[in-house]
VMD Tcl script that draws the C-alpha trace (Angstrom):
set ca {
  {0.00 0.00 0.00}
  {1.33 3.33 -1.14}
  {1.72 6.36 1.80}
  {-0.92 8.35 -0.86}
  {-3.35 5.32 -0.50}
  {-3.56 6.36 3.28}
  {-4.22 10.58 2.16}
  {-8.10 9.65 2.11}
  {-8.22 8.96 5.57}
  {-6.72 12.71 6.65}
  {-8.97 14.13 3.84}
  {-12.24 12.47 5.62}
  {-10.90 13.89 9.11}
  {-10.23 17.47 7.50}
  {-13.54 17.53 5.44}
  {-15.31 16.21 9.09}
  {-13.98 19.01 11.07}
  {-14.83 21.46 8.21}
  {-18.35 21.28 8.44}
  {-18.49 21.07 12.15}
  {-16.77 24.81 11.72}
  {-19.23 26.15 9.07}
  {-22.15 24.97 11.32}
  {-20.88 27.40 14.29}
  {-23.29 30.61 15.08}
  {-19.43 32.12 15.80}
  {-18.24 33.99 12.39}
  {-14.56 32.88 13.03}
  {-15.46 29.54 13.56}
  {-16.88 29.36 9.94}
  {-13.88 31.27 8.59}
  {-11.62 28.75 10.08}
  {-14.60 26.26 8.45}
  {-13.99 27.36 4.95}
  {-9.94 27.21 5.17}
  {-10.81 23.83 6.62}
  {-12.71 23.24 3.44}
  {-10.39 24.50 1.03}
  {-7.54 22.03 3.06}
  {-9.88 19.34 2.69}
  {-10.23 20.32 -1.10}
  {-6.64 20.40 -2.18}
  {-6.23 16.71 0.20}
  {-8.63 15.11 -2.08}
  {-7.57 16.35 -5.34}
  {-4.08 15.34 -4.19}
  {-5.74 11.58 -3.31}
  {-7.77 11.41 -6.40}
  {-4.54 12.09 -8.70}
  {-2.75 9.32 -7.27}
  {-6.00 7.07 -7.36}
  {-6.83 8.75 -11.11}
  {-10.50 9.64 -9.91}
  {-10.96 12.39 -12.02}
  {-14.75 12.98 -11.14}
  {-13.30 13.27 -8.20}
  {-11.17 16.06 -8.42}
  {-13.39 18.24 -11.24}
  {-15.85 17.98 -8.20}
  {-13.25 19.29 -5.77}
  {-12.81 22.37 -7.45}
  {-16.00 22.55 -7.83}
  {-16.54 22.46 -3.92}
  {-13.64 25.03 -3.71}
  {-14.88 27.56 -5.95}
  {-18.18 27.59 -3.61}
  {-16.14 27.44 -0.59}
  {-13.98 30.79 -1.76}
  {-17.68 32.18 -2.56}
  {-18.68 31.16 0.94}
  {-15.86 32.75 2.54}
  {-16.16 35.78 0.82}
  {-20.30 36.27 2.05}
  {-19.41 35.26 5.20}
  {-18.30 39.12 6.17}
  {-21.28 41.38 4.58}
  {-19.95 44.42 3.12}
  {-20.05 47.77 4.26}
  {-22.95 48.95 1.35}
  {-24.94 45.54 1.99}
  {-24.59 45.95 6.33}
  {-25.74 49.20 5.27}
  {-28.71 48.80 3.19}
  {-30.36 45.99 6.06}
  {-30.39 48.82 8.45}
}
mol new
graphics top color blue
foreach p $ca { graphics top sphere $p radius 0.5 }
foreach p [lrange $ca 0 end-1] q [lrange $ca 1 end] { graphics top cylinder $p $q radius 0.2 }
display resetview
């Protein structure tokens, strides 16, 4: 068995603790969450290289490029704080 074979196992844990984060009323728990996300992200791509699941990985960056979106609304903005008063 190869030391990448193992990488899934990490990934699980990662992607586990991830959404525990995002689930948190507490705003800097669910920033942590989404950098736990993205980790969790590049683990699996890394994982599904070596194991050539390429569905995978296209889903992965998939999953990031929602993550980065998530991160970014996490912290309203100024005009949009604003506009809700």
């Amino acid at each position: 068995m190869n030391d990448l074979d193992l990488l899934q196992w990490p990934a699980m844990l990662v992607t586990v603790i991830a959404a525990w984060l995002i689930a948190s009323q507490s705003k800097r728990r669910r920033e942590f969450g989404f950098w736990f996300f993205l980790l969790s992200n590049a683990l699996w791509i890394v994982w599904g290289w070596h194991d050539h699941a390429y569905a995978l990985i296209a889903l992965q960056f998939a999953l990031a490029a929602l993550n980065v979106r998530g991160a970014y609304k996490n912290e309203p903005h100024d005009s949009a704080a604003k506009s809700k008063a």
